[in-house]
C-alpha positions as CSV (number, residue, x, y, z in Angstrom):
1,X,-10.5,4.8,6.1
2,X,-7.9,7.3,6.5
3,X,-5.7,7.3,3.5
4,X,-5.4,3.5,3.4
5,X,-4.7,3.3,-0.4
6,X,-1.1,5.0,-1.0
7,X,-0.3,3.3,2.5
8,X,-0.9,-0.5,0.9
9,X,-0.4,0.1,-2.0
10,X,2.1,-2.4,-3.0
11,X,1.4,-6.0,-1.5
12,X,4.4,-8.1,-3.6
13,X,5.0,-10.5,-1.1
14,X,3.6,-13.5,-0.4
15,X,1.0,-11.8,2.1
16,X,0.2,-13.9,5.8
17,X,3.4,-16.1,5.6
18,X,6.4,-15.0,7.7
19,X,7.5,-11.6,9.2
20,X,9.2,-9.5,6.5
21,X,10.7,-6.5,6.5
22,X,12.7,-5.0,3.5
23,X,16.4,-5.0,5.0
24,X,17.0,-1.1,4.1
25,X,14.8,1.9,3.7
26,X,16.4,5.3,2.7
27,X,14.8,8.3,2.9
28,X,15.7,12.2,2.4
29,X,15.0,14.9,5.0
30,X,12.2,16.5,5.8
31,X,9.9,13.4,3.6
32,X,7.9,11.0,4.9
33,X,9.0,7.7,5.6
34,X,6.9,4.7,5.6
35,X,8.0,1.1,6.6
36,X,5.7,-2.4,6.0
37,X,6.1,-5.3,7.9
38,X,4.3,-8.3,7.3
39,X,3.8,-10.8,9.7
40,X,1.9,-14.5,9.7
41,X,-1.1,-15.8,9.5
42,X,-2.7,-16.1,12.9
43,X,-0.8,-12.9,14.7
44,X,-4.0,-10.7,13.4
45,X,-5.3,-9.4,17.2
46,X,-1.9,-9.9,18.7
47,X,0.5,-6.3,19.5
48,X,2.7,-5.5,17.1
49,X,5.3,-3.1,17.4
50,X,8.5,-0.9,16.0
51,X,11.4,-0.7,18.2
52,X,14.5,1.3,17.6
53,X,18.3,0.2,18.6
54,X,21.0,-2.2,17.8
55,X,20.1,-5.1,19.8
56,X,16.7,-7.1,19.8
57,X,17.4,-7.2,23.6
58,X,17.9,-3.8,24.4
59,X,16.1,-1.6,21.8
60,X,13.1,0.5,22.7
61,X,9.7,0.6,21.5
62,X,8.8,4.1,19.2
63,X,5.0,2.9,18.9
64,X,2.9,0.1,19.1
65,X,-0.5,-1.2,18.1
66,X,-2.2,-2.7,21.3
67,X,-3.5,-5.1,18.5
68,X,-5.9,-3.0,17.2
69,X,-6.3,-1.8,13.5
70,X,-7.2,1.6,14.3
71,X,-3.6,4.0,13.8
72,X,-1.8,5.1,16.3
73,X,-0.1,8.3,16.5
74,X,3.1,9.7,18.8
75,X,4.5,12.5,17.9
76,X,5.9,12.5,13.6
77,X,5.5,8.8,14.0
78,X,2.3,6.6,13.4
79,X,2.0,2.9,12.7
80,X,-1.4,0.9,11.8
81,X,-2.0,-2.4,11.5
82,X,-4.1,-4.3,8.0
83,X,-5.8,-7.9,9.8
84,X,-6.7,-8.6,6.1
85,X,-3.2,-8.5,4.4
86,X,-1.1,-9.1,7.8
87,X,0.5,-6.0,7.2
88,X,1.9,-3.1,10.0
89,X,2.5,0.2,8.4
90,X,5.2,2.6,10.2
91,X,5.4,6.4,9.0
92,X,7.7,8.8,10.6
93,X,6.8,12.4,9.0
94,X,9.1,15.3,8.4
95,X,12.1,12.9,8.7
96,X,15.6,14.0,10.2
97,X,19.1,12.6,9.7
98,X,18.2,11.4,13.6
99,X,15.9,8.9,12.5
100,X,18.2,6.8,11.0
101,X,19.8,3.7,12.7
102,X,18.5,0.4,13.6
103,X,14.4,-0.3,14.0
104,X,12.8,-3.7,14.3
105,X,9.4,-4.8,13.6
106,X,7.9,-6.9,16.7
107,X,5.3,-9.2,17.1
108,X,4.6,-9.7,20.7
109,X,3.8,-12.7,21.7
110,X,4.4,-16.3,25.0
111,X,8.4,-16.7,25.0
112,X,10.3,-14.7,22.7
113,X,8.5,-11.9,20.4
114,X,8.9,-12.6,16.7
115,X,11.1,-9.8,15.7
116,X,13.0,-8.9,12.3
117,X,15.6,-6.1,12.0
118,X,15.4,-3.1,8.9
119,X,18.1,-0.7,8.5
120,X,16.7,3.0,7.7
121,X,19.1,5.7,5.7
122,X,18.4,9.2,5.4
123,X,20.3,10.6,2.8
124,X,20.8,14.5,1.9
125,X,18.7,15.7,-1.2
């Protein structure tokens, strides 16, 4: 499994529960970035997603699962999903003061997606 180990490595939460994001993420240029999200119990197979803008309503999706475990790539930015901890991974490489802003982690699902809002920082070296 490709590099799966520093990607999980730290599973504090309560794993399967509720959808969590942290609320910020800085990172410096040029490093990689990576993101968790972890959703509930029972969302396993369904898509999940990373979205990017100010509003749940209007932002746009920068990747997406298709509900499969297997990573997906486009462009610097890659997200994969763990069935077994209820975790989606997002890594943006080479990162760029234009990455900051607004992303949310989606779950898509009937009615309104499950969606929960993290703030990523880039900060100069």
């Amino acid at each position: 499994t490709m590099g799966i180990s520093p990607g999980w490595g730290w599973l504090l939460l309560p794993v399967c529960q509720a959808l969590v994001v942290p609320r910020e993420v800085s990172s410096r240029p040029g490093e990689t970035l990576s993101l968790r999200c972890w959703y509930p119990r029972g969302y396993e197979a369904y898509n999940k997603y990373w979205c990017r803008g100010a509003s749940r309503d209007s932002c746009h999706k920068v990747v997406e699962t298709v509900g499969r475990e297997a990573p997906r790539q486009r462009g610097r930015v890659s997200i994969q999903d763990s069935h077994v901890f209820c975790v989606v991974l997002l890594t943006v490489e080479d990162v760029s003061e234009a990455d900051a802003g607004s992303y949310w982690c989606g779950v898509e699902r009937m009615g309104r997606d499950l969606m929960e809002p993290v703030t990523v920082r880039v900060v100069p070296g």
